[in-house]
N, C-alpha and C positions, 0 to 999 in steps of 0.2 A: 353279552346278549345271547340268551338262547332262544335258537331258533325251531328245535326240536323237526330235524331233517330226518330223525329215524324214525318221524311219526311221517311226516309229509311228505318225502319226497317216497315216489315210487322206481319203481324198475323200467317203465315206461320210456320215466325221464331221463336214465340210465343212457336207454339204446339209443335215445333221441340225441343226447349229448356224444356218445362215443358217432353216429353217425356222422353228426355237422363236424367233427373233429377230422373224421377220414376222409371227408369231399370238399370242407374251406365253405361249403355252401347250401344254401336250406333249400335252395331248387333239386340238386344232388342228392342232400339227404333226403328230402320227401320221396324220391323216385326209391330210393334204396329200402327205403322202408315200407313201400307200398301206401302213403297213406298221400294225402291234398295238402298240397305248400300251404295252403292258409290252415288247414288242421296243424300242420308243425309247428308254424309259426305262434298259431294261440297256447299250444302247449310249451314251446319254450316262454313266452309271455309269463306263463303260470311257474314256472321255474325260476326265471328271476325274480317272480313276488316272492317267491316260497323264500329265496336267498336273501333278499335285497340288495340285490349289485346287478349290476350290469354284466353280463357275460360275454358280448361279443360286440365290436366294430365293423360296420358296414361299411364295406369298399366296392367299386365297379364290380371286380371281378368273383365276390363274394363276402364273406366274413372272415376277420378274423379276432380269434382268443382276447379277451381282456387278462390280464391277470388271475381274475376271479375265474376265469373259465379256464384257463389253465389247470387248476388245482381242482377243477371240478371234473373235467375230464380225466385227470391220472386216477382219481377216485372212480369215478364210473367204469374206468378200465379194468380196476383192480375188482373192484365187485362184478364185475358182468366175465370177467374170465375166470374168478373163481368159482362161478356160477355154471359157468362151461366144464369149468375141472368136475365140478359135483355129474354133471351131467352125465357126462361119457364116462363116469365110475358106474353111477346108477345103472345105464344103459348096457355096460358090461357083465353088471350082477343079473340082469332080468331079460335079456335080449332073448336068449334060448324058452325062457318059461313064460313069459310077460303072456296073458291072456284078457290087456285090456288094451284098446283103442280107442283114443281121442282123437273123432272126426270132426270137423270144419265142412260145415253146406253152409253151399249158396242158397238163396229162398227155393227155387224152381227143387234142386235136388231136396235139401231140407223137408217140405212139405209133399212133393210126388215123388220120391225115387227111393227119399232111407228109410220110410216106415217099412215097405217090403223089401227090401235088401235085409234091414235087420231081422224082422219074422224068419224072413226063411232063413237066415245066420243060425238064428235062435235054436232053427230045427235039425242041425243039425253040431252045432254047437252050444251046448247050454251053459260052458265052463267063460264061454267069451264075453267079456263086460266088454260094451259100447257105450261111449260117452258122447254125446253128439253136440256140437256146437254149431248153433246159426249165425248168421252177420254178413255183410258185404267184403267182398273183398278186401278193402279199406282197413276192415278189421279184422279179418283171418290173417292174412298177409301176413302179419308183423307177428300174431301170435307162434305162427308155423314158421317164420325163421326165429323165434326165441326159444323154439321146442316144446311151445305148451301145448300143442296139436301134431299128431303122427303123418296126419293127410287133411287136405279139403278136395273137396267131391263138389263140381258143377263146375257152369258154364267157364269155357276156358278165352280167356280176351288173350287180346295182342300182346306178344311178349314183350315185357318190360323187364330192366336191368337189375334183378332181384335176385338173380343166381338160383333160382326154383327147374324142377323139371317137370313139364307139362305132357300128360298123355292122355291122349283123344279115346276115347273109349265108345263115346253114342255121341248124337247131335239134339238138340232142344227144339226144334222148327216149328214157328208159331203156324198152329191148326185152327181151324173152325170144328168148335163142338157142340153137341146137341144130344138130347134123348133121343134113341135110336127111333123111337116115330115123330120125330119133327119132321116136316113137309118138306125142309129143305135139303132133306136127301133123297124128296123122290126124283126120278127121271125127270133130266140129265143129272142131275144133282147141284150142289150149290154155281150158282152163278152170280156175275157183278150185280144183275138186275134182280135177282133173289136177296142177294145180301143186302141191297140196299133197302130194301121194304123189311124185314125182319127185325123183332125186338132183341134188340142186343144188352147184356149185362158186359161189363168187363173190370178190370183191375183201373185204381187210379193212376194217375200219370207223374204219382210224385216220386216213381222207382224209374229206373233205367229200361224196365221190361215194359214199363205201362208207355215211356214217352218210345219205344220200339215200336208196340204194337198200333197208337196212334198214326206214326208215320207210315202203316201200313193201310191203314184204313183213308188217309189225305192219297196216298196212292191209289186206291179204288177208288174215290170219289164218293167215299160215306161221309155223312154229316157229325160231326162230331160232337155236337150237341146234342144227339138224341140218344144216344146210349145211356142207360141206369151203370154209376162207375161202383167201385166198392174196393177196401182193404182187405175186407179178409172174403177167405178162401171158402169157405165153410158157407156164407152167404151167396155166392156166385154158384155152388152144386148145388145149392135147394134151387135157386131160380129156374135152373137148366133142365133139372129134373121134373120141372113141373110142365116142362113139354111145349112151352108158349116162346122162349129166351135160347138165345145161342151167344155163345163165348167165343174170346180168340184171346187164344194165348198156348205156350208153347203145352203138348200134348201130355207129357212125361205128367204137370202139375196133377193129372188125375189117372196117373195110371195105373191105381187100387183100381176107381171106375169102370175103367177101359177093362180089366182083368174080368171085372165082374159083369162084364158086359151092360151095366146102367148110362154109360153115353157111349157117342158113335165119334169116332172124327171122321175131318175131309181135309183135304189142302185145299189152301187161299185158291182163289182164282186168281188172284197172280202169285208169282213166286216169291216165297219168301227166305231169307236168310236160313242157313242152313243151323247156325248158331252152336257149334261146337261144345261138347263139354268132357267132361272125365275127371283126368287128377292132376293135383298137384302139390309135390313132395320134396322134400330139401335134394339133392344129389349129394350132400354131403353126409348123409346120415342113414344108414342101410334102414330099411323096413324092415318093424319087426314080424314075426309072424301072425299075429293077431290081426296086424293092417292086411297084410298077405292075403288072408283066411278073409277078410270083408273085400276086400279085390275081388277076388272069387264069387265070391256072391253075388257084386255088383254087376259083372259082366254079366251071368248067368240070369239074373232079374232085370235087366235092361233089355240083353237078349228077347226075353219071354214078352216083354212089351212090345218089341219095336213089330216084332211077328203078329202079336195081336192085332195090333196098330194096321199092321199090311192087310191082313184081314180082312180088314173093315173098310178100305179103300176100296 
C-alpha cells in the first residue's frame, strides 16, 4: 500500500506529532504550539487519514501512543532534528553577513507601523531585504518557533507557555479619529453625548480588535447597530477623510495619516485598554543583525508617532 507520505504529509504535522509526544496531551500540546485545541485536533484528524491507522488512545489523563504513533513520532524526531542540525549550521554560515529579515505582523502592526518602519529602513539601509509576514498569532507562533520567522512585531497578549521572549516597545490604545475639521474636536472636544450622535464607520467584529472595540462602545452606551462596519482598511480612510465619519480603533492603524497630518486622534471618553505591543522572539536563538538594524527603526518610527500622536491631543 503506498501511501505517498513524501507527497502528503507536511512539517506542520511533524511539530504536531513530536509536540503531543512531549506533553501525553493535545490540551498541552496546542498551548505549546500556540495554536486552538480544536485547530490541532482537526490537524491530527488529517494525519491519521493521510496514514490510515489510528495514532493515539484517549485516557483521562490525556493520550497515549498507538503503535502506529510510536514509529510516527521516532520519525518526526529524526526529521525535525535534522532540520535543527541544518538550521544552526545555516545560522553559523550567515549570522555575521545575513542582510534579510523575516518579520511576522500582527494586522494593527502589519498595516499601520511596518510600511514606515520599512521606508525609513530602506533609507538608510538599501542592502537590507525585509520579508514581512501577516497572520494572527495562531499562526506566527508556530512559525517563529520553527525558525521560519526572525521576529513578529504587534500586539503583545498574556504570556503563555511557549518559551518566547516578549518586549514591550509602544502600546496600541484604541483612539477616536477623524479629519482634523470634524466638529467633534471642537471645544471641549469629543464627549459621550458627541459620540453618540456622530456617524461612526468601524472594523467588523469577526477579529478579536473589532469584538474589543464593540465592548468599548456597550461601555459608552453607543448603539451598535448604527455604525457602517467594514474589513478593510482602505475603506474606513476614505470614509473618514470625507470629513462626515469617525473611527475607533487603535491609532498606530493610521499612523502614515497621523504623520501626514490627514486625521486627527482623541482618547475615548472613557479609558481605554492600554493594549501593549512590541516583539516577540525565540530566547534561544540570538538575533541576527538585520532583525537588530529593523529593532532600530521600529523604536525610532513608533517613537515619531506616539509624539505626533501627543500633539494632536
Amino acid at each position: 500500500m503506498n501511501r505517498y507520505l513524501d507527497q502528503r504529509l507536511k512539517l506542520r504535522h511533524f511539530r504536531i506529532i513530536e509536540a503531543i509526544a512531549d506533553h501525553s496531551s493535545l490540551l498541552k500540546a496546542s498551548a505549546a504550539l500556540g495554536v486552538a485545541q480544536p485547530a490541532l485536533t482537526r490537524s491530527l484528524q488529517e494525519i491519521e487519514d493521510v496514514l490510515g491507522v489510528r495514532l493515539y488512545d484517549r485516557h483521562a489523563k490525556g493520550v497515549r501512543e498507538t503503535p502506529f504513533g510510536e514509529a510516527l513520532t521516532h520519525t518526526a524526531r529524526t526529521v525535525l532534528a535534522e532540520l535543527k542540525l541544518l538550521d544552526s549550521q545555516l545560522d553559523q554560515l550567515t549570522r555575521d553577513t545575513s542582510v534579510v529579515v523575516t518579520v511576522g505582523a500582527l494586522p494593527v502592526a502589519a498595516v499601520g507601523v511596518m510600511p514606515g518602519v520599512i521606508a525609513r529602513l530602506a533609507e538608510k539601509r538599501d542592502d537590507l531585504q525585509i520579508r514581512l509576514v501577516q497572520g494572527l498569532s495562531e499562526q506566527l507562533v508556530p512559525e517563529l518557533n520553527a525558525g521560519n520567522l526572525d521576529l513578529i512585531v504587534g500586539r503583545i497578549y498574556p504570556l503563555s507557555p511557549d518559551g518566547l521572549t516578549r518586549e514591550t516597545l509602544y502600546h496600541e490604545p484604541i483612539s477616536l479619529m477623524a479629519h482634523p475639521d470634524h466638529a467633534i474636536f471642537q471645544a471641549p472636544g469629543p464627549t459621550l453625548e458627541r459620540l453618540a450622535k456622530v456617524k461612526l464607520v468601524l472594523p467588523t467584529v469577526a477579529t478579536r480588535l473589532g469584538q474589543e472595540i464593540d465592548h468599548l462602545l456597550t461601555e459608552m452606551g453607543i448603539d451598535l447597530t448604527s455604525p457602517i462596519r467594514s474589513s478593510s482598511l482602505g475603506f474606513i480612510r476614505e470614509m473618514i477623510q470625507g470629513k462626515e465619519f469617525v473611527t475607533i480603533m487603535p491609532s498606530l492603524m493610521l499612523a502614515g495619516d497621523l504623520l501626514r497630518g490627514s486625521i486627527r486622534i482623541a482618547p475615548l471618553p472613557i479609558e481605554a485598554p492600554p493594549r501593549p505591543a512590541g516583539l516577540l522572539y525565540r530566547s534561544d536563538k540570538p538575533l541576527p543583525p538585520s532583525a537588530l538594524a529593523l529593532i532600530e527603526a521600529l523604536r525610532s518610527y513608533v517613537g515619531e508617532v506616539m509624539a505626533k500622536g501627543a500633539e494632536a491631543l
